[in-house]
C-alpha positions in Angstrom: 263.3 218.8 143.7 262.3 218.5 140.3 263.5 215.3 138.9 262.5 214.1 135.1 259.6 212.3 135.1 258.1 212.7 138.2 255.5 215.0 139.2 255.7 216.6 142.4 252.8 218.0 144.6 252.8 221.6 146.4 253.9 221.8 149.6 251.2 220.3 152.3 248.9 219.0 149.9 250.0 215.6 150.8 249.9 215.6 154.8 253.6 213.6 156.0 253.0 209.7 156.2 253.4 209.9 160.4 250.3 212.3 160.4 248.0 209.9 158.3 247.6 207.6 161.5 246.2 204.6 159.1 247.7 201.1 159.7 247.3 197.9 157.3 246.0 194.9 159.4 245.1 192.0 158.0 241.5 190.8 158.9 240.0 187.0 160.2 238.7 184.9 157.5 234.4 184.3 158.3 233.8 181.2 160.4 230.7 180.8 159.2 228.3 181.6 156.3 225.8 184.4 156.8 222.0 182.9 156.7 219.4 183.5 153.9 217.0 184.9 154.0 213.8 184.0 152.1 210.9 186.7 151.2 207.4 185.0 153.2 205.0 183.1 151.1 202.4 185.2 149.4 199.0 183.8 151.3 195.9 185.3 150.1 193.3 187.2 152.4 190.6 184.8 153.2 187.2 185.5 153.2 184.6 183.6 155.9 182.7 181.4 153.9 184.9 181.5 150.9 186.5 178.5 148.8 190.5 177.8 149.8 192.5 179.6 146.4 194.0 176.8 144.5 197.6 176.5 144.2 199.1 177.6 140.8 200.6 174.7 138.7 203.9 173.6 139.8 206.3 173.8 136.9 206.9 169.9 135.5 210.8 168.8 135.9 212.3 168.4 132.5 216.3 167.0 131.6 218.3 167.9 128.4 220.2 164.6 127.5 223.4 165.2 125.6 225.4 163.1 123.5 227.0 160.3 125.1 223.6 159.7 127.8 224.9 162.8 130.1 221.8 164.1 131.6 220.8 167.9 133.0 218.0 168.5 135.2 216.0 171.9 134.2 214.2 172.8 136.7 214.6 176.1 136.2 216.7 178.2 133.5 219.9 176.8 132.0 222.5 178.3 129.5 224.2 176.0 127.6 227.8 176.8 125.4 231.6 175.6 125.4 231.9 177.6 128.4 228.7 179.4 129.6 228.4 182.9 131.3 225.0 184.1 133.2 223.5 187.2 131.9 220.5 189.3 130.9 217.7 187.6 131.7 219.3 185.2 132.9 221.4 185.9 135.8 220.5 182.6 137.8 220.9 180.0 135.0 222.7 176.7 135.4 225.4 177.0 133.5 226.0 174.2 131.2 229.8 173.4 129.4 229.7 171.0 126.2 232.5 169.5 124.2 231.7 170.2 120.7 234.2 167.9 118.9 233.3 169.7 115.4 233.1 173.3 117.2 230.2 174.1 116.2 228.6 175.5 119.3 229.1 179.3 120.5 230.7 180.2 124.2 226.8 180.9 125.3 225.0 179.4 122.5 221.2 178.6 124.1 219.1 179.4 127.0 216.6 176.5 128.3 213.5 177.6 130.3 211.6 175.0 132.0 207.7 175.2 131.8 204.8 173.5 132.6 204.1 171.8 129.7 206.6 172.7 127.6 210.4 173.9 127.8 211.1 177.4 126.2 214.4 177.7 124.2 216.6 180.8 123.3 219.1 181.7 120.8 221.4 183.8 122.3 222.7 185.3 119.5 225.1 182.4 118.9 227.3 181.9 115.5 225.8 178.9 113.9 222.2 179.2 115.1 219.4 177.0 117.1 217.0 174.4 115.2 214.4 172.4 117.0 213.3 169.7 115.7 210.1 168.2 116.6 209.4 164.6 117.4 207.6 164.1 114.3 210.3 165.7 112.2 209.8 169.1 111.6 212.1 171.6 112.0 212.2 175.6 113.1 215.1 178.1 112.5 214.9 180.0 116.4 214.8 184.0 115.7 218.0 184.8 118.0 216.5 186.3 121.0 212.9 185.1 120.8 211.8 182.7 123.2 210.2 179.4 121.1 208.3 176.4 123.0 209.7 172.8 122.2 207.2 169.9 123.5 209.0 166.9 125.0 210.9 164.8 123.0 212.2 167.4 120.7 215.9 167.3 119.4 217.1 171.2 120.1 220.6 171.4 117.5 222.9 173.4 118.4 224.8 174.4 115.9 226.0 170.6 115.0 225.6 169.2 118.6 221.8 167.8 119.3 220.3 168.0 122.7 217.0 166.3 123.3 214.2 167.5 125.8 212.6 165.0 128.0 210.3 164.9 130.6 212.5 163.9 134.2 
């Protein structure tokens, strides 16, 4: 019984194949997807006699136009790269390809966070860096991983590829 290269088990430490009584079946696809479910809306106890609370400030909609007119909605979080992957603090972002002709632009180069009067930029630790420019002209080296405000019409460069933030 002992053959080169093979390691073999004592004796009833692997019960026989006709004892195991498991069988392989294959099982139905879903025919349907399962529902969502949504947490309730937070409503605040009301007091008789008291004002109604006012509603918090509904983030504005911004876009991110790219070279060439293509335009991105941010409603919410996007990461943007030559071929994006969700992470960190991130796990929900849009993910957001570019072709960087001069290759310039890192695999997940920049995180967008839309605000309410502004839209937050991250470097992610990308190769060739983040620089916002402002709309009148100045410009500020991002600190990769620190979170820095641009106001609308800002030029956000991306290594050599420019993105600019507008208002939707």
């Amino acid at each position: 019984m002992d053959s080169s290269g093979f390691i073999v088990p004592p004796p009833h430490l692997i019960p026989p194949r006709e004892d195991t009584g498991t069988e392989t079946a294959r099982v139905p696809g879903r025919a349907r997807e399962l529902p969502v479910f949504l947490p309730p809306a937070a409503t605040p106890t009301s007091t008789p006699g008291a004002a109604p609370a006012a509603a918090a400030p509904a983030a504005r909609n911004w876009r991110l136009v790219l070279p060439g007119g293509h335009v991105v909605p941010l409603t919410g979080a996007a990461l943007v790269g030559r071929n994006p992957v969700a992470f960190g603090p991130w796990p929900e972002a849009e993910l957001v390809a570019v072709d960087d002709a001069a290759a310039s632009v890192s695999k997940t180069h920049a995180a967008f966070e839309a605000g309410s009067d502004a839209v937050r930029v991250t470097d992610v630790h990308s190769t060739n860096g983040v620089v916002a420019v402002s709309p009148t002209g100045e410009e500020t080296s991002l600190q990769p991983g620190v979170a820095a405000p641009v106001a609308e019409g800002a030029v956000v460069r991306l290594g050599r590829f420019a993105v600019r933030v507008e208002r939707a």
